[in-house]
C-alpha positions in Angstrom: 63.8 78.7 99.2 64.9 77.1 102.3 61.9 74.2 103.4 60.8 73.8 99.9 61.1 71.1 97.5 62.7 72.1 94.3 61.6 70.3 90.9 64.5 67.6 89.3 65.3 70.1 86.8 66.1 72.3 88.6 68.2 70.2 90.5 69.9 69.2 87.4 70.4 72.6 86.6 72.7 73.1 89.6 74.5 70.1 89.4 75.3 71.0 86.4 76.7 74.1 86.7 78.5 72.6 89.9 79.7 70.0 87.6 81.5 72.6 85.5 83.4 74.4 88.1 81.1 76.4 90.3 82.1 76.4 93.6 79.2 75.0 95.7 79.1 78.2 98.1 78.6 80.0 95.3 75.8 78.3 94.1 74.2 77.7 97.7 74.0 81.6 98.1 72.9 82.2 94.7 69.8 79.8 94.5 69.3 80.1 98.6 70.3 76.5 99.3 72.4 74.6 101.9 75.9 74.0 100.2 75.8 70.5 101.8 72.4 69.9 99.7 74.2 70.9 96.8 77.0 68.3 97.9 74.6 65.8 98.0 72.9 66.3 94.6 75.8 66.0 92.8 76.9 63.1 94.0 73.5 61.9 93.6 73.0 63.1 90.0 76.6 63.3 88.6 76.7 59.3 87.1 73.5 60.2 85.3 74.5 63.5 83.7 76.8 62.8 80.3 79.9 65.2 79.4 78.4 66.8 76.7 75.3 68.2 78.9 77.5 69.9 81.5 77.5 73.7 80.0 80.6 75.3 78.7 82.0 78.2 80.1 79.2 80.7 78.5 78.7 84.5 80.1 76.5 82.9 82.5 79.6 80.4 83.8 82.5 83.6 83.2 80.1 85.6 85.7 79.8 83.2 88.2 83.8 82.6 87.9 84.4 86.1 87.7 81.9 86.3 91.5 84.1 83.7 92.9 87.4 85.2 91.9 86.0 88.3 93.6 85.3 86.9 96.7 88.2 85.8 97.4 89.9 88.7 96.7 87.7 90.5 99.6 87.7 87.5 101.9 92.3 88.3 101.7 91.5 92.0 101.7 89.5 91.7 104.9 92.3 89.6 106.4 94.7 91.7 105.9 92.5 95.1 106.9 91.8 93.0 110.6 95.8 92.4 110.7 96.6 96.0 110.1 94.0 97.0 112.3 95.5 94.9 115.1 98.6 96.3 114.6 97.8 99.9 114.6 95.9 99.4 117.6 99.0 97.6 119.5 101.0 100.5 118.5 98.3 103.1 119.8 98.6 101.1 123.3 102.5 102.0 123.2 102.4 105.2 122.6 99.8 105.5 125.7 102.7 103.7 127.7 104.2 105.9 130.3 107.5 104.0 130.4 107.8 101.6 127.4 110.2 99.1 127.0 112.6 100.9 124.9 114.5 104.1 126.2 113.8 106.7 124.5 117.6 108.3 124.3 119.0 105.1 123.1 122.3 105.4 120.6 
């Protein structure tokens, strides 16, 4: 959607759902948007939108929590993959060592 203009309700529609606990990245790669525009619109729209509009925690809302939940999960996993990566490949580059720093007949 990036360049386009996007109606007021469906403006309101994401504000809303950030409103309820959405995390903006989320919602910015979901509906295509900058997640600084979505920053924006809620602080533009939030005074104007009562309590009781901001959607409950339907399937819709547990999905999205459930994506978020999820991505963090991978974004550790991946962390920890590169660190054991790193350190297989340091040990690889000592076993290739002709004369490494530890004797090898040590008692």
């Amino acid at each position: 959607m990036g360049g386009k203009r996007l109606k007021e309700e469906v403006r309101l529609k994401i504000v809303k759902e950030a409103l309820a606990g959405i995390k903006v990245g989320v919602l910015a790669r979901l509906h295509d948007i900058h997640p600084e525009t979505i920053r924006l619109w809620v602080k533009e729209y939030r005074d104007s939108i009562p309590t009781e509009e901001i959607p409950m925690t339907d399937e819709y809302l547990q999905e999205l929590q459930r994506l978020q939940n999820v991505e963090q999960r991978y974004e550790k996993a991946v962390k920890v993959l590169g660190e054991k990566e790193l350190e297989i490949e340091i040990l690889r580059e000592l076993l290739k060592k002709k004369n490494p720093a530890y004797p090898k007949n040590s008692k």
